[in-house]
N, C-alpha and C positions, 0 to 999 in steps of 0.2 A: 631763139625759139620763144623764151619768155614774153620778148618783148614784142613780137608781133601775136602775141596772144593777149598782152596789155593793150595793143592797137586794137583790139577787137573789142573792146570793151566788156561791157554787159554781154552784149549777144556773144561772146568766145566761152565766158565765166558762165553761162548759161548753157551754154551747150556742154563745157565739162562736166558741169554738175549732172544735166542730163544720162550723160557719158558712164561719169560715176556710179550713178543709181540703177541706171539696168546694168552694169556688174555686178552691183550688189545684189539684187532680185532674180538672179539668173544661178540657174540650179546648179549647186554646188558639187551635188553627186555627182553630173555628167560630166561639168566643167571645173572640178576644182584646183586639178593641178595647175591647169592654165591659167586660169582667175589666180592664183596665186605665186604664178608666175610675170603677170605685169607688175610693172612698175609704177609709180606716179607718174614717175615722166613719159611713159611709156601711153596713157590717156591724156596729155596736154599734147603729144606729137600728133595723134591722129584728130585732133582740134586740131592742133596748127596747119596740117596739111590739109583736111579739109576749108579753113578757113581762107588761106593763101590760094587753092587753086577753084574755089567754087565757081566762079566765072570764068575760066580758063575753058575754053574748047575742045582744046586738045589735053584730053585727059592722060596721055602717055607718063607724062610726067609725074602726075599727082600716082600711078598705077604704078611707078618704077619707083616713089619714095615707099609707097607705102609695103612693096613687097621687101624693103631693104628692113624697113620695120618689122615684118612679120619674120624675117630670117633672124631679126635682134631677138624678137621676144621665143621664136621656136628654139634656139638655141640655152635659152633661160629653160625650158621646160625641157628640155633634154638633160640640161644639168641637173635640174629639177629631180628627173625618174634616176638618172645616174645616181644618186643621194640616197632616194629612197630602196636603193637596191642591196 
């Protein structure tokens, strides 16, 4: 995963940071458990996936990582409210 985020150079490292900052900027009251629920790696995956299938046609794939993703991190924010209970 790192390392085809290394192959992307600038433009991967610039889209993370992108990535980074509207997390940051993005309202805490509505979204905060789940903002606080990602991980780092959790914003270099949806780079890498984005980066790896941006020219790919058939988007099935890039739509079938990225819901495997979304089950990783819904599953963090369920442990998340489990905690906070």
């Amino acid at each position: 995963m790192v390392e085809e985020l290394d192959e992307a150079g600038h433009g991967g490292d610039g889209a993370l940071a992108a990535l980074q900052e509207a997390a940051e900027t993005t309202d805490a009251k509505r979204f905060g458990l789940a903002m606080e629920s990602f991980e780092p790696d959790d914003y270099r995956e949806i780079v890498r996936l984005a980066w790896r299938y941006q020219f790919d046609v058939d988007r099935s794939k890039f739509r079938r990582e990225m819901r495997e993703l979304q089950e990783h991190v819904s599953e963090q924010i369920l442990a998340r409210l489990e905690l906070n209970e």
